[in-house]
N, C-alpha and C positions, 0 to 999 in steps of 0.2 A: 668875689673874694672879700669886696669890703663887707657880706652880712654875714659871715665865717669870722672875719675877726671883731664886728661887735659882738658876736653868738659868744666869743671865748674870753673878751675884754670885757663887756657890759654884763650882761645877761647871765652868764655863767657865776662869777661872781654875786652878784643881786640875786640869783637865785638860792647860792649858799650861806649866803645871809639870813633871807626868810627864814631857813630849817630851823624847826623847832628845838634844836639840838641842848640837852641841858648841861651843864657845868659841874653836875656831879653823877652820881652810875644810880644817885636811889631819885635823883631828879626824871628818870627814865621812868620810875613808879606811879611820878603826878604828871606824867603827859594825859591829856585827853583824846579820847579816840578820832579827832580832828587831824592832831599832830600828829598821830601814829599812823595817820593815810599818808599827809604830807609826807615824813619820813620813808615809806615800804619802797620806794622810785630809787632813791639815792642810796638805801641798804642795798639792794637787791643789782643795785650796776657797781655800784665798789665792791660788793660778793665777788660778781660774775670778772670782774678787772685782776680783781686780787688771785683768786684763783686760775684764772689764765694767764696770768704772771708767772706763779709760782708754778704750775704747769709747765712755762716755757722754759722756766732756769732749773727745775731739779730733772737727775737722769731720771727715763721711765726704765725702772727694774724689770717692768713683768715680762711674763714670755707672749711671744705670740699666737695669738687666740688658734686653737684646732678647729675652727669652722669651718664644714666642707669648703672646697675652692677648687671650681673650675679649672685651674693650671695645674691642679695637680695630679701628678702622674698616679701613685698609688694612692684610691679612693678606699680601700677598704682593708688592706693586710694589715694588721698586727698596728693598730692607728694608736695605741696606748704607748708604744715606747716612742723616745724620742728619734733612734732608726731604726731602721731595720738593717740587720746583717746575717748572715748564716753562713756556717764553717763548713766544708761539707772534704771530706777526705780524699786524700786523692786515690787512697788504693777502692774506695767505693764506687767511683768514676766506673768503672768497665773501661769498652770501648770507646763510647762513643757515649755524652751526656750534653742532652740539651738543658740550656737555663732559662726561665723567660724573663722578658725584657719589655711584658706588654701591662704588664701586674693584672692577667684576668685569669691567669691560670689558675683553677682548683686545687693545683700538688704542688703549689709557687714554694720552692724557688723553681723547682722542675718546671719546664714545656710541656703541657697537653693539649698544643695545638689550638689554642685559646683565641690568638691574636688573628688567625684567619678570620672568625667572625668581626671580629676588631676592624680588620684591615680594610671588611666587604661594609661595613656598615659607615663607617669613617673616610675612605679613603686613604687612609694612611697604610707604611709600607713595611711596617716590624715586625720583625722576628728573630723567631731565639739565638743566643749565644749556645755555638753548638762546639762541643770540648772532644775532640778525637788522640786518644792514645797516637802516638807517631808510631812506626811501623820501623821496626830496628833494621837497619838497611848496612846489612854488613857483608 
């Protein structure tokens, strides 16, 4: 612990001393390319300080990147909008309409039985949401 704080009492200090650092913005014009090595050390970590600063206190606006990702369920439908949704009628339905629910169907949203190779290759246990007309029991 004591060569930590002469690192931060002695050293650190006596080291910013040295910098060839000049007193005015055209004194930076008559540095010698001696000073301007000296200097590139102490630019380039108060850069890297200052921008991970400012990094840590402003919000990050942007969205989250679309790079493929292994967790994700739907790897390839309609990857441009931000979801997917689809209205589909109910007097369209018929009897009996399956939905899938594995996202490898060809006719997605519809089930064509897609998720069976899914289930053999994977072991996992999915399948469609299946929509039956009730049967009017009067």
């Amino acid at each position: 612990m004591e060569g930590v704080s002469r690192l931060i009492k002695v050293q650190f200090p006596y080291y910013l001393k040295s910098l060839p650092i000049p007193s005015t913005f055209g004194g930076f014009a008559k540095l010698s390319g001696n000073e301007w090595v000296q200097l590139v050390p102490f630019v380039v970590t108060t850069s890297v300080v200052v921008y991970l600063v400012i990094s840590a206190i402003l919000p990050s606006n942007s969205k989250p990147s679309k790079k493929a990702d292994a967790d994700w369920v739907n790897k390839t439908k309609q990857k441009e909008k931000d979801k997917v949704a689809d209205i589909i009628q109910i007097e369209d339905l018929g009897e009996k309409t399956a939905f899938c629910r594995c996202w490898k169907s060809k006719t997605f949203p519809l089930c064509d039985g897609s998720h069976n190779q899914h289930n053999k290759e994977t072991g996992d246990n999915v399948g469609p949401l299946v929509c039956k007309r009730a049967n009017p029991s009067s």
